[in-house]
C-alpha positions in Angstrom: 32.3 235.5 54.6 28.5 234.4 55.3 28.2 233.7 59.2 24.2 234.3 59.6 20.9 232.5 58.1 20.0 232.0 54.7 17.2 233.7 54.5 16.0 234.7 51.0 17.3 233.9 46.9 19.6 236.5 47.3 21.4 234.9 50.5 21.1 231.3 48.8 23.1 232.4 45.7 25.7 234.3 47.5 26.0 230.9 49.6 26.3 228.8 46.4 28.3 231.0 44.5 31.1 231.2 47.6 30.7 227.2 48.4 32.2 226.8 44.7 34.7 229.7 45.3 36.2 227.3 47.9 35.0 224.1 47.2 38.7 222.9 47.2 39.6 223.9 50.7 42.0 222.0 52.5 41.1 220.0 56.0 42.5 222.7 58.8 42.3 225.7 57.4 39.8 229.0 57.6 38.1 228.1 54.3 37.5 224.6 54.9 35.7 226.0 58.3 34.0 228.4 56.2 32.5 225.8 53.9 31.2 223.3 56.3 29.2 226.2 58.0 28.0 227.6 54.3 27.2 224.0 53.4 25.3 223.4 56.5 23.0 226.5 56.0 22.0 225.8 52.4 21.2 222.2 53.4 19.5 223.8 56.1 17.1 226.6 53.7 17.1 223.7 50.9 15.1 221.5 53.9 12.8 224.1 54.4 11.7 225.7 50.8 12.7 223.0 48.5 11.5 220.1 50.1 12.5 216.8 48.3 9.1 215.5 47.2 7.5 211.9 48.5 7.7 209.2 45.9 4.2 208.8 44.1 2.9 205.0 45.3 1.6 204.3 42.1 5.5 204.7 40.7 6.6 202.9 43.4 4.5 199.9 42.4 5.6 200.5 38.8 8.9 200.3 39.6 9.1 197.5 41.9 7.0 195.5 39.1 9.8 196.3 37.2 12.5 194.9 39.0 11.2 192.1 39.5 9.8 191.4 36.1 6.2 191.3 37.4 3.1 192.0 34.7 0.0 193.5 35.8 -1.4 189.6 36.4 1.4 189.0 39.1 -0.2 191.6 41.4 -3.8 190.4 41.3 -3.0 188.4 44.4 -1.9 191.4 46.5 -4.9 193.7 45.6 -7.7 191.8 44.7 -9.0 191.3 40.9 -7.3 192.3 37.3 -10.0 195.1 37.0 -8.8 196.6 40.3 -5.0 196.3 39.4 -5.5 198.1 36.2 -7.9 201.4 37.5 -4.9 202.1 40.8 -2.0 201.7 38.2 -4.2 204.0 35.4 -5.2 206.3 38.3 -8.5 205.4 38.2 -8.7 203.9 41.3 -7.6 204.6 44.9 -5.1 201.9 47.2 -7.1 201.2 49.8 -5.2 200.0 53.1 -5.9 196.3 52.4 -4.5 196.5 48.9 -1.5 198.5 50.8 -0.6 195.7 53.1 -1.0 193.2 50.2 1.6 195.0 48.3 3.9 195.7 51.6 3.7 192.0 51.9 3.9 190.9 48.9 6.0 193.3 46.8 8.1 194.5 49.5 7.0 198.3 49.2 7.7 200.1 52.5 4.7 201.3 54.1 5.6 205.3 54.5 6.1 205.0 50.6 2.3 203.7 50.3 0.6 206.1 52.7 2.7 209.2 51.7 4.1 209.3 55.3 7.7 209.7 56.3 7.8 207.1 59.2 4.2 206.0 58.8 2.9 203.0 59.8 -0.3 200.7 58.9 -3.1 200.8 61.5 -3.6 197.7 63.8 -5.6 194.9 61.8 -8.7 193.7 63.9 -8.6 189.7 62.0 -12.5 189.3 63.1 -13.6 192.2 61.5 -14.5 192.3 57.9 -14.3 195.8 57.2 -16.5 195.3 53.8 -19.5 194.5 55.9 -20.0 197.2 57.4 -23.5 199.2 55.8 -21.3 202.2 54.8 -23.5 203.3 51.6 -26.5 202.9 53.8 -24.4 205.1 56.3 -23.1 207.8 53.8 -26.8 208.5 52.7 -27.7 208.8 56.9 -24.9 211.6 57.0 -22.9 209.2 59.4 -20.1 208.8 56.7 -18.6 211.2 54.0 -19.5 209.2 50.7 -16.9 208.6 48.7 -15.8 207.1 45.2 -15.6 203.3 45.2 -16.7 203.5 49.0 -17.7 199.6 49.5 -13.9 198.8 48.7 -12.9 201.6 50.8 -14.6 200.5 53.7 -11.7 200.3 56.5 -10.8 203.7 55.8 -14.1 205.1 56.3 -14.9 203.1 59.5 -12.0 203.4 61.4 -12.6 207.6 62.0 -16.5 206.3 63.0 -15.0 203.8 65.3 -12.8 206.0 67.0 -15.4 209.0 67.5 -17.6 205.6 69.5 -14.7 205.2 71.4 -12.8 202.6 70.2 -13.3 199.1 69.3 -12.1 198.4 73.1 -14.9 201.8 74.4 -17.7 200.3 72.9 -18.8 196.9 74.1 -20.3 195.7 71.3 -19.3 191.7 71.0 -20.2 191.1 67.7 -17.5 189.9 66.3 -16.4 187.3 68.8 -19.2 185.8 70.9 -23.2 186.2 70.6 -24.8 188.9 71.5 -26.5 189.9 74.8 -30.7 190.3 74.4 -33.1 189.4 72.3 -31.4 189.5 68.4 -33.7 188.6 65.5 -31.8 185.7 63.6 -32.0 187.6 60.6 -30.3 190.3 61.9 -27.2 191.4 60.3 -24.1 191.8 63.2 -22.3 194.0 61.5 -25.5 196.3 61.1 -26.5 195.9 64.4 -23.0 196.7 65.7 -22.9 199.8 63.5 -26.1 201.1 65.2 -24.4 200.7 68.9 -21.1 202.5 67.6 -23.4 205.4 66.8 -25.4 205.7 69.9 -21.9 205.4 71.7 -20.8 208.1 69.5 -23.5 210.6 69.9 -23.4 210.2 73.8 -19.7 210.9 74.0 -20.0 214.0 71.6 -22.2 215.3 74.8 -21.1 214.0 78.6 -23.7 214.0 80.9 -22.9 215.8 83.8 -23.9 213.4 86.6 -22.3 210.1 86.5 -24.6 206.9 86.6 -25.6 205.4 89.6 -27.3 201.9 89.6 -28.6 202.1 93.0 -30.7 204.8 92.2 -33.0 202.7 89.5 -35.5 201.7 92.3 -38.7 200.4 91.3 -40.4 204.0 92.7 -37.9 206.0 90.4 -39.0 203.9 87.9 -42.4 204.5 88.6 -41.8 208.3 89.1 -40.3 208.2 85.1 -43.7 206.0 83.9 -46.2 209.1 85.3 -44.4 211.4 83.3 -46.5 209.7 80.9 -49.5 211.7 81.8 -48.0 214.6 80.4 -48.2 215.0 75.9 -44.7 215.4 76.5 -43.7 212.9 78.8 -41.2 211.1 76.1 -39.2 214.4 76.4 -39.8 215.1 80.3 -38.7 211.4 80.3 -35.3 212.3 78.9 -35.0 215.0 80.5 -35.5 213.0 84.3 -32.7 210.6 83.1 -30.0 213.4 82.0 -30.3 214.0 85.6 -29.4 210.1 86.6 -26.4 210.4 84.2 -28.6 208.6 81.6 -28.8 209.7 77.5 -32.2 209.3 76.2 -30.6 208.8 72.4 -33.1 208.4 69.0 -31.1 206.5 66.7 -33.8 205.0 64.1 -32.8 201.0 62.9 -31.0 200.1 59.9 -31.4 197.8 57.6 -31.6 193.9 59.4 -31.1 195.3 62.9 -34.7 194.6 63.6 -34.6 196.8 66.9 -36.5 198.4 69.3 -33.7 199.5 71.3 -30.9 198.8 73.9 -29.2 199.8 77.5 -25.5 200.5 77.2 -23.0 201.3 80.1 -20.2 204.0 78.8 -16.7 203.9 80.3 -17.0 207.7 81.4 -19.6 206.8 84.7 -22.6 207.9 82.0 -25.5 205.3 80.6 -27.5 205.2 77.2 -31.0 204.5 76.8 -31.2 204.4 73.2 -34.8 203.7 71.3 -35.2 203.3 67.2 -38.7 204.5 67.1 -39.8 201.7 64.4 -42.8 201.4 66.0 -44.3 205.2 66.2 -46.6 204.3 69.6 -46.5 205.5 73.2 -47.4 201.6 74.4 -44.4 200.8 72.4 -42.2 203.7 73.5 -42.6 203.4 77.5 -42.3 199.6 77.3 -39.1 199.6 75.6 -37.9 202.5 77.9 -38.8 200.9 80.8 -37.5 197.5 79.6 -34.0 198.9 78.9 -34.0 201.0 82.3 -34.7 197.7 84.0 -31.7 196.5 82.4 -29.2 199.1 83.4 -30.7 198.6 87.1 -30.6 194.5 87.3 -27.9 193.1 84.4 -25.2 195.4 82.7 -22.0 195.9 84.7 -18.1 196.3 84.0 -18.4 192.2 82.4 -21.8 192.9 80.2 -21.8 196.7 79.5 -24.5 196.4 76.4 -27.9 195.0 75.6 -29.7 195.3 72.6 -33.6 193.8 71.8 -35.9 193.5 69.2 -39.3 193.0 71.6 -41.5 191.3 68.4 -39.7 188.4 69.9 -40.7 189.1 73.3 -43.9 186.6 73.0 -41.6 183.7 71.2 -38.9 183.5 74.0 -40.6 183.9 77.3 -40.1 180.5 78.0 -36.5 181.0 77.3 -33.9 179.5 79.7 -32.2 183.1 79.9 -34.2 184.5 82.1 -32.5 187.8 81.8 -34.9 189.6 79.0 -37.8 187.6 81.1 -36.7 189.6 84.3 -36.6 192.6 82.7 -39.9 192.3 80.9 -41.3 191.8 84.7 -39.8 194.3 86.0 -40.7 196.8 83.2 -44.5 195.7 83.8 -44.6 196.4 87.2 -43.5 199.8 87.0 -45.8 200.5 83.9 -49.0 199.1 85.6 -49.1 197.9 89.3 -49.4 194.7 89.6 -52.7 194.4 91.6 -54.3 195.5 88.2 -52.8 192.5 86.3 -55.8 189.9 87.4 -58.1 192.6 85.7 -56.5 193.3 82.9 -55.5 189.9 81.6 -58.4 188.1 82.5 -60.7 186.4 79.8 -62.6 189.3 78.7 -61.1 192.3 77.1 -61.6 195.5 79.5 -63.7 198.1 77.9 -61.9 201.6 76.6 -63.9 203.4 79.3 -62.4 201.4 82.1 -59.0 201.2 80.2 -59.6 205.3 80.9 -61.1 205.6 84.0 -57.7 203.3 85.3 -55.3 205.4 83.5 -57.1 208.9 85.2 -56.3 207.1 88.4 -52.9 205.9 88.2 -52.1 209.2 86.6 -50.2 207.8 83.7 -51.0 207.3 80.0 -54.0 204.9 79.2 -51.7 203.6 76.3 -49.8 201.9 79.3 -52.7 199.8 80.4 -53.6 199.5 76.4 -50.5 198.1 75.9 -50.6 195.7 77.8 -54.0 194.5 77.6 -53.6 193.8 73.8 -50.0 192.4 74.3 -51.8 189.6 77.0 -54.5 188.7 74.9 -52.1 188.8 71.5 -55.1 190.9 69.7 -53.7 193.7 68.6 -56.8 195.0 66.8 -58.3 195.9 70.2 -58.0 199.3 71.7 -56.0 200.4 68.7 -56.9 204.5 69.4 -55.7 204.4 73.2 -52.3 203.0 72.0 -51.1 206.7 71.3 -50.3 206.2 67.6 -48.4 208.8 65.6 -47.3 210.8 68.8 -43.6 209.7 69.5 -41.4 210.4 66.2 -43.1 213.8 66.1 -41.6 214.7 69.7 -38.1 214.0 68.7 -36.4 215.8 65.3 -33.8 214.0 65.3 -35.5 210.8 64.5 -36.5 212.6 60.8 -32.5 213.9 60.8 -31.3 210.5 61.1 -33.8 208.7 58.8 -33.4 211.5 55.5 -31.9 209.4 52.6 
C-alpha cells in the first residue's frame, strides 16, 4: 500500500497500476480508503508536472465563431477592420487589449481565456484617453518604450507600464484629458504629446527621490537671487541643480517632442519632492536661467495640492502679457526681478540699446552672467539681433549628457 508522496515515474506507475488493482472497491472498506488517498496523490503530482495547458485565444475565437456560425466578416466589429481579423486569426497579428474587450463583449469569450491568465482580469479603461494617440514610435526611437511589431495598434499595452513607472494616471497631475491645461500651451500643441513629456519627467524623478522634502517657504526672492549668481560660474546650470537637490527640487533635462513646443514646466510630486524640468530647445544661457527662474517662481507663488503642474512654451510670453491670467504674468515678474534687480530696469529698457561694454561692466558688478542682462535687454526691445554673442550660445546642452541621451533617434 502507497501511504507517502508521489514523487518520481516510478512512484506514479506504481500509483496507477494499484488505483486499477482496486478500482472496484466498495464504500467502507480498507481498499476503498486506500484508493481515495492513491487517487488524491496522483491528482496531486499530475497538478504539478503535467499541468493541463491554457486554451490558445486564437482557438478560442475559432471556436466560438463556430458555434455561433460567425464568418470572419462578423467579427470586424469587435476588433476593428477585415485586414486585422484575418492577420490575429492567421497568427500574423497580436490581440491587443481593445480587440480583447471587443471580443469579451461581443463574442462572449472570458477574459482569463484571452490574456492567458487563470483568474485574470482586463485593466481599468480610462474613457478620455485614447491610447492610439499617444507618440509611442516617436517614444520607442527615444529608448522610453520597447518597440514592438504593429506598435501604433498596440499602444495601451505599451503605455500603461510608462504610466505606472510616472506614478499613475492619479500621481501625475497632468489634466490633459479632461480640462485645459495650466500655463502658456501653444495651440498647436499636441495634448497627448505634451502629456507624454510630463509622465517622463515624473518618471525620472521618482526613479531617484530626493532626499530633502520640498518646502515652499524657502523659495524667497534672496534664494532665488542666491540660485541666479551661480550664474557667474561656466558651470552654474549644474551648480544650479545641484542648489535645488538640496531644496528637495529635480533639475530634470527632458528635450521636447514633437508639437509640445516647450521650454519647460514646475511640477509638485506626491512624495514632498518638486521638478524643475527644462527641454533645452533653445541652447542659450539667457534662455536657460529665465525659464529656471520662471518655473521656480511658479513652485514658490501658484502650484499646490489643487494645481500640482505647469507647463510653458515662453515664445508666447510677448503675445499674452496682457492676458487676463495673470498667473504666467506674475511669474514672468517675479523671474525678472531675481535675474536683474529692478533698479536696473529704467536703464536697460529705455529707448537706446545699452552698449556690450556696459551690458559687461553690469554683469561684473552684480556678479552674475551678462547673458542675464542680454537677455533681457533684447527681449524689451523685441530685437533679437542685438547683443547676440553675450547671450551665451552653444553653452547649455553641452553641460548636461543626458540631453544628447534623450534626443538619439
Amino acid at each position: 500500500m502507497i501511504s507517502r508522496l508521489i514523487k518520481n515515474e516510478k512512484d506514479y506507475d506504481k500509483a496507477l497500476s494499484r488505483i486499477e488493482q482496486i478500482m472496484d472497491a466498495k464504500p467502507g472498506t480498507a481498499e476503498m480508503d486506500e484508493l481515495e488517498l492513491l487517487t488524491a496523490l496522483v491528482e496531486m503530482y499530475e497538478e504539478r508536472h503535467f499541468p493541463i495547458s491554457w486554451p490558445d485565444p486564437i482557438d478560442a475565437i475559432k471556436f466560438r465563431m463556430e458555434q455561433l456560425g460567425f464568418g470572419q466578416k462578423d467579427i470586424v466589429p469587435f476588433m476593428g477592420t477585415k485586414s486585422k481579423v484575418s492577420e490575429v486569426l492567421n497568427g500574423k497579428r497580436p490581440l491587443t487589449l481593445a480587440m480583447m474587450r471587443g471580443l469579451h463583449k461581443g463574442l462572449g469569450i472570458p477574459a482569463e481565456i484571452l490574456l492567458r491568465e487563470p483568474g485574470g482580469q482586463f485593466p481599468e479603461t480610462l474613457p478620455d484617453v485614447e491610447w492610439s494617440r499617444f507618440p509611442v514610435r516617436e517614444m520607442a526611437k527615444r529608448g522610453w518604450l520597447a518597440a514592438v511589431d504593429g506598435m501604433h495598434g498596440r499602444s495601451e499595452e505599451m503605455m500603461r507600464p510608462f504610466v505606472e513607472a510616472a506614478g499613475g494616471f492619479d500621481a501625475v497631475p497632468v489634466p490633459l484629458f479632461r480640462q485645459g491645461i495650466v500655463g502658456r500651451i501653444n495651440d498647436k500643441a499636441d495634448r497627448y504629446a505634451v502629456s507624454t513629456w510630463c509622465m517622463r519627467i515624473s518618471a525620472l524623478a521618482l526613479k531617484n527621490p530626493l532626499e530633502t522634502p520640498f518646502r515652499k517657504r524657502s523659495l524667497t526672492l534672496p534664494v532665488l537671487r542666491d540660485i541666479v549668481r551661480l550664474s557667474y560660474f561656466k558651470d552654474g546650470p549644474l551648480l544650479a541643480r545641484e542648489y535645488l537637490a538640496k531644496q528637495g527640487i529635480h533639475l530634470i533635462i527632458v528635450s521636447h517632442l514633437s508639437k509640445t513646443y516647450l521650454d519647460g514646466g514646475a511640477m509638485l510630486l506626491p512624495n514632498q519632492n518638486a521638478i524643475i524640468a527644462l527641454t533645452l530647445r533653445y541652447d542659450r544661457l539667457d534662455n536657460f536661467w529665465f525659464t529656471l527662474l520662471h518655473e521656480l517662481a511658479h513652485l514658490a507663488t501658484h502650484l499646490s495640492r489643487e494645481c500640482r503642474l505647469v507647463v510653458d512654451d515662453l515664445d508666447l510670453r510677448r503675445h499674452d502679457k496682457d492676458s487676463p491670467d495673470n498667473t504666467e504674468n506674475k511669474a514672468d515678474e517675479i523671474a525678472s526681478a531675481a535675474l536683474v534687480p529692478k533698479r536696473y530696469w529704467p536703464i536697460l529698457d529705455a529707448g537706446e540699446v545699452p552698449k556690450a561694454a556696459d551690458v559687461l561692466s553690469l554683469a561684473t558688478k552684480l556678479k552674475i552672467h551678462p547673458a542675464l542682462i542680454a537677455g533681457r535687454i533684447r527681449f524689451k526691445h523685441n530685437n533679437y539681433r542685438i547683443l547676440s554673442t553675450l547671450v551665451g550660445r552653444d553653452q547649455v546642452r553641452k553641460l548636461f549628457p543626458e540631453y544628447a541621451q534623450e534626443t538619439t533617434i
